[in-house]
N, C-alpha and C positions, 0 to 999 in steps of 0.2 A: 401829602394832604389827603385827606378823607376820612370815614368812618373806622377802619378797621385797620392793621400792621400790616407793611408793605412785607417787611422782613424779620424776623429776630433782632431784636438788641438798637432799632429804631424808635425814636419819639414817632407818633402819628398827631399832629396839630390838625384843629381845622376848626371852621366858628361854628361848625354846629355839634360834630364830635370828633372824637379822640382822648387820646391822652391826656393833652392840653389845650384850651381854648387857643386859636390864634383866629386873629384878623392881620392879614398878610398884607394887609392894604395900612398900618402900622408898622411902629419899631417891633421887630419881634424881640422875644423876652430870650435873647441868649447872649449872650458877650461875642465881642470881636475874634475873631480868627479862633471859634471854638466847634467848629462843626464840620463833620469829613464830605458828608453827602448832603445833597436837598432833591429832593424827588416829588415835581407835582405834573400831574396826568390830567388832561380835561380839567384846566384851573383858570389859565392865566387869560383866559378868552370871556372870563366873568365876571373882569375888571376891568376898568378903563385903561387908555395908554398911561395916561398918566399913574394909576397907581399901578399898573403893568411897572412900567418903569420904577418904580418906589419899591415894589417887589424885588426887583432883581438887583439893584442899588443895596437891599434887607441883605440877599441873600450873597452879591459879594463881600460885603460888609462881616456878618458871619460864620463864612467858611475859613476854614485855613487854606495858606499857602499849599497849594497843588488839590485844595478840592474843587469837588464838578458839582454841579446843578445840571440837572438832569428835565427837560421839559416836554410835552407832548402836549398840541394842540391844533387844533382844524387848522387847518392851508389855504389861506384865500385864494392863493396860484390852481389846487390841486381840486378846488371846489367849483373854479371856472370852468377847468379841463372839464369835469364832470360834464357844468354845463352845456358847455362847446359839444358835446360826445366826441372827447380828442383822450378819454382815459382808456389803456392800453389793458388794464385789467379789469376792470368793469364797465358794464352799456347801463346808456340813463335809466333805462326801463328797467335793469337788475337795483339799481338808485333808489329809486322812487317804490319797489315794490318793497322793498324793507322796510324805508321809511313807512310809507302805508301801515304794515303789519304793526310798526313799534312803537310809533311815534305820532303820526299822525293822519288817523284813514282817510281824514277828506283831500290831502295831496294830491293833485290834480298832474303837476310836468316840475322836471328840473327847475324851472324857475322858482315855483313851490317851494321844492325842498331847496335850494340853496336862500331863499328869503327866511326858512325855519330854521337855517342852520346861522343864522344871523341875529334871528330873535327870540326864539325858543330856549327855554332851561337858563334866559337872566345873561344871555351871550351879549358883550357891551363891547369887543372890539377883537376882531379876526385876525390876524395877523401874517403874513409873507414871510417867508424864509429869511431873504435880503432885509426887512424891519426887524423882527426880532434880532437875526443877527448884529443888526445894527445897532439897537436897545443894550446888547450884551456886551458890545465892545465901546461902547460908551460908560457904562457902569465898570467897567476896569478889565473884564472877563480878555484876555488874548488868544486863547483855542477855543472856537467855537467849530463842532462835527456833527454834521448831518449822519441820523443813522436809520436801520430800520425797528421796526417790533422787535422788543426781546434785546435787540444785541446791542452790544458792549464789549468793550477790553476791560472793563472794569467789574469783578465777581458780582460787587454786592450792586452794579448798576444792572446788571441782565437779568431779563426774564420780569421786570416789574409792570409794563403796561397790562391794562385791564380788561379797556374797552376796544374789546370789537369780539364782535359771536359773528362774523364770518370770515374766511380767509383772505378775503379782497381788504376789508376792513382796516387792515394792519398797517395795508400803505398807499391806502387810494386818497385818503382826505388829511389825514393829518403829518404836520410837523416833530419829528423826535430828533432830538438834538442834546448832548452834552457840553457845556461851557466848562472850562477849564481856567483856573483862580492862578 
């Protein structure tokens, strides 16, 4: 999902560019068991549960037998720790001064930034690990693997995540996970 080609020889959907229009929060426009990969980053946190859930229902519906959807999104678990200052690679104060720089100067404390990261950029429902997991084995998905930035056992799944311009970034807030069909 987004503006631009994750990879070679991929469709790129999205409702406002790409390829082809999609609203994900609909029937996507492809036939059943016709799709090897699904790959969306910073996505599903800007829909509600409900079409969260319609989403991934879309997307096992679409794939074929033995394909992955691949997801990345904030960590309600790992945005607590933030707050708690219980994160093992980042302190609040390194938090909050990004945030500052990029996103929002008048950020005042982690509370701040965890309230912006709940309602800023059209964010409608955060998700836990154990939720989504559980979203994905309800929609039919039976392998679901926690991973980090980048990695993969699968070629054309590694190395896709986008967001983060710091090194902490990669695994301090958010969820990356591949579901398996």
């Amino acid at each position: 999902m987004g503006g631009r080609h994750v990879k070679y020889g991929w469709i790129n959907g999205d409702i406002i560019t790409g390829d082809i229009y999609l609203n994900a929060t609909k029937k996507m426009p492809f036939p059943d068991y016709s799709v090897d990969y699904i790959f969306a980053e910073q996505f599903i946190e800007h829909i509600t549960l409900d079409d969260g859930k319609y989403f991934i229902n879309e997307s096992y519906r679409i794939l074929k037998n033995g394909g992955v959807l691949r997801l990345a999104t904030p960590d309600l678990f790992l945005l607590y720790q933030i707050y708690l200052d219980q994160n093992d690679m980042v302190s609040q104060k390194e938090v909050v001064e990004r945030h500052k720089n990029n996103h929002n100067p008048d950020v005042m404390n982690t509370c701040h930034f965890n309230n912006d990261m709940f309602r800023l950029w059209g964010h409608q429902f955060i998700y836990d690990y154990s939720t989504l997991e559980k979203v994905l084995h309800l929609a039919g998905f039976k392998e679901v693997n926690r991973l980090s930035f980048g990695e993969s056992s699968i070629d054309e799944l590694s190395n896709l995540e986008r967001h983060a311009d710091t090194e902490w970034m990669k695994n301090v807030f958010q969820i990356i996970l591949e579901a398996k069909k």
